[in-house]
C-alpha positions as CSV (number, residue, x, y, z in Angstrom):
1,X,126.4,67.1,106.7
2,X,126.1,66.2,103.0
3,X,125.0,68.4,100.3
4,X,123.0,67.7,98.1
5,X,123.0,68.7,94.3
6,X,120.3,69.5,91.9
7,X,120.4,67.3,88.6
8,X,120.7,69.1,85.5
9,X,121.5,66.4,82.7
10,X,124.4,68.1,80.6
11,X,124.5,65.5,77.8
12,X,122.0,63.3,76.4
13,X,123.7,60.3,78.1
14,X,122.8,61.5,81.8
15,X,120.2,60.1,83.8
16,X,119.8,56.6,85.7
17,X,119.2,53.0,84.5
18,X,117.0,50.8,86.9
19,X,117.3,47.5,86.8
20,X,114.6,44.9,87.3
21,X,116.2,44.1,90.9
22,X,115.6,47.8,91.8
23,X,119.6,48.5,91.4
24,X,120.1,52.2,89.8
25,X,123.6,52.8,87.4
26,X,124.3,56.3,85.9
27,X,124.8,56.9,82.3
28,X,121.6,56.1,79.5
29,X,124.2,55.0,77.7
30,X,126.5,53.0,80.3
31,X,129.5,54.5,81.9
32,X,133.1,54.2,81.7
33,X,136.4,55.1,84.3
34,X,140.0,55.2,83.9
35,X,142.0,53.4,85.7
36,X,145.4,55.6,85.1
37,X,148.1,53.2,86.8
38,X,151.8,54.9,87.4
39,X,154.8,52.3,87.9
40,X,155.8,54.2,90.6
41,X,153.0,55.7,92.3
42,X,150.3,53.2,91.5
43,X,146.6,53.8,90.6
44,X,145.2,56.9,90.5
45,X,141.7,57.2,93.2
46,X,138.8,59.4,93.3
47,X,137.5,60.1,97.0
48,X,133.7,60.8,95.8
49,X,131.5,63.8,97.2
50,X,128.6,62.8,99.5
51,X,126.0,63.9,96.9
52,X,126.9,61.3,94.3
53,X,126.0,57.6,94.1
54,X,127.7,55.7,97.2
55,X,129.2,59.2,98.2
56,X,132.0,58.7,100.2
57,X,133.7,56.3,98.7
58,X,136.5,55.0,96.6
59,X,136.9,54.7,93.2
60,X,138.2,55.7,89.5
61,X,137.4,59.1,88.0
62,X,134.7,58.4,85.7
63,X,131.1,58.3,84.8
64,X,128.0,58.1,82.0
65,X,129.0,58.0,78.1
66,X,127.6,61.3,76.6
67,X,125.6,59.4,73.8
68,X,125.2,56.7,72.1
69,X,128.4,57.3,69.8
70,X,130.6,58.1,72.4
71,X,133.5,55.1,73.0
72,X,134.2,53.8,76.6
73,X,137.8,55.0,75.8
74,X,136.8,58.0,75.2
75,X,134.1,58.4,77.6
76,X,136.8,57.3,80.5
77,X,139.6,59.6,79.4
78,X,137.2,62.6,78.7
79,X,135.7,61.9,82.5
80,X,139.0,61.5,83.5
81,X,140.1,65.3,81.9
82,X,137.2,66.2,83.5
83,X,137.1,65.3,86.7
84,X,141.1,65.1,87.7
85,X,142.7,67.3,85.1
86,X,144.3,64.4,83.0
87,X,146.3,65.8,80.5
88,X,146.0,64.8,76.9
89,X,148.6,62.5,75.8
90,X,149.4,61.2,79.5
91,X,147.9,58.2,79.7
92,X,148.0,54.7,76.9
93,X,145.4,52.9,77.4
94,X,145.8,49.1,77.5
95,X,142.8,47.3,78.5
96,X,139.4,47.2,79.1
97,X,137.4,45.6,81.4
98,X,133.5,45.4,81.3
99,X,131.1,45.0,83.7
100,X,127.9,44.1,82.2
101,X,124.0,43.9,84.2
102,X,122.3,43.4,81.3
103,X,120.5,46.6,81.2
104,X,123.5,49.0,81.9
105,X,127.3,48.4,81.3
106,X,130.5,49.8,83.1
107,X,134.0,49.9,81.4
108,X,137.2,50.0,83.3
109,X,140.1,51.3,80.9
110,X,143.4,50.3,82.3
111,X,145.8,52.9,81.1
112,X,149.3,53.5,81.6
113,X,150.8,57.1,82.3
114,X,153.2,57.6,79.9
115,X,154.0,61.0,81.1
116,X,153.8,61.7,84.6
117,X,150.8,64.3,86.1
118,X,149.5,65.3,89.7
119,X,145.7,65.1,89.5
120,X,144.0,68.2,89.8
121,X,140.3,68.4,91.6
122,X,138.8,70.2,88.5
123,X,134.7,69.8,89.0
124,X,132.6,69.5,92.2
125,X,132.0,65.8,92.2
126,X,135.7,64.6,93.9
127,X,137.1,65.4,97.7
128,X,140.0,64.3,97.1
129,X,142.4,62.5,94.2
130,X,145.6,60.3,95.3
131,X,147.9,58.0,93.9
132,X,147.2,54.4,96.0
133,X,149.5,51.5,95.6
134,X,148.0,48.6,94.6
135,X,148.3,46.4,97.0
136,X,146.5,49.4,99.1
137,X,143.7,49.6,97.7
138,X,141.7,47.4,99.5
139,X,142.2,49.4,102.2
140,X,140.1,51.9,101.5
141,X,136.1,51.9,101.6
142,X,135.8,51.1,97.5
143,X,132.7,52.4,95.6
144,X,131.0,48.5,95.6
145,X,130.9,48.7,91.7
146,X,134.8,49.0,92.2
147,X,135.2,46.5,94.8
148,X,132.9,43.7,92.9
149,X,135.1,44.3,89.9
150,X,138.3,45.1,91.6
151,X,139.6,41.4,91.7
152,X,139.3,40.7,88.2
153,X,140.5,44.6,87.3
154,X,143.8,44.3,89.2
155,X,144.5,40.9,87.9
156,X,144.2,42.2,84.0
157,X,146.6,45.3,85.3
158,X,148.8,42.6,87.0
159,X,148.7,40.9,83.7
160,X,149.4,44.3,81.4
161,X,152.0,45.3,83.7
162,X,153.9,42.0,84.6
């Protein structure tokens, strides 16, 4: 049975984008997500709730920029803090990768932890958080955001990390 939960924008930032194909993103201001990758443990995944968009799924902690000012590297680490307890400091980030519609934008910040962390679930929107190895990810059902960007994503983290 899924849940469903009420919307109540908490920033400025919340609410949905439609573009002209019909296709609905999150975040006024586009969105960001943090790709936290560990050298020994690999990428860091959010199992989303059933309530969110393409609940279910697989993908990187993350969501909408809270305004107009706010960074993608910030917006992605602060999400991050937010939704699996990423301490300050624990993560570099090295990379960015957009994916851009036009009317709405998504960045993927590759990060590297510098200091080690277990993720904690810290608001209602994840089931679960795990470390995947890379070459695992595929393996999972992906959010299709993630999976239409995942390609180019792991190559600029094969790149960063080589």
């Amino acid at each position: 049975m899924t849940s469903t939960m009420p919307f109540r924008p908490h920033h400025p930032g919340d609410g949905w984008v439609e573009g002209a194909d019909g296709s609905r993103y999150w975040g006024l201001f586009g969105a960001a997500g943090l790709l936290a990758f560990d050298r020994e443990r690999g990428v860091l995944m959010q199992h989303r709730v059933g309530w969110s968009h393409f609940g279910g799924t697989w993908g990187l902690p993350g969501g909408a920029l809270q305004d107009a000012s706010e960074s993608p590297v910030t917006g992605a680490i602060r999400e991050a803090q937010e939704e699996a307890g990423v301490p300050d400091g624990s993560v570099v980030p090295r990379a960015e990768h957009v994916f851009d519609v036009g009317v709405w934008r998504y960045t993927t910040v590759i990060a590297v932890v510098v200091e080690s962390f277990e993720p904690v679930i810290s608001d209602p929107e994840s089931l679960e958080l795990k470390w995947v190895p890379v070459d695992q990810i595929e393996n999972y059902p992906l959010h299709p955001g993630f999976a239409s960007t995942w390609p180019d994503v792991r190559a600029a983290l094969a790149r960063l990390t080589a």
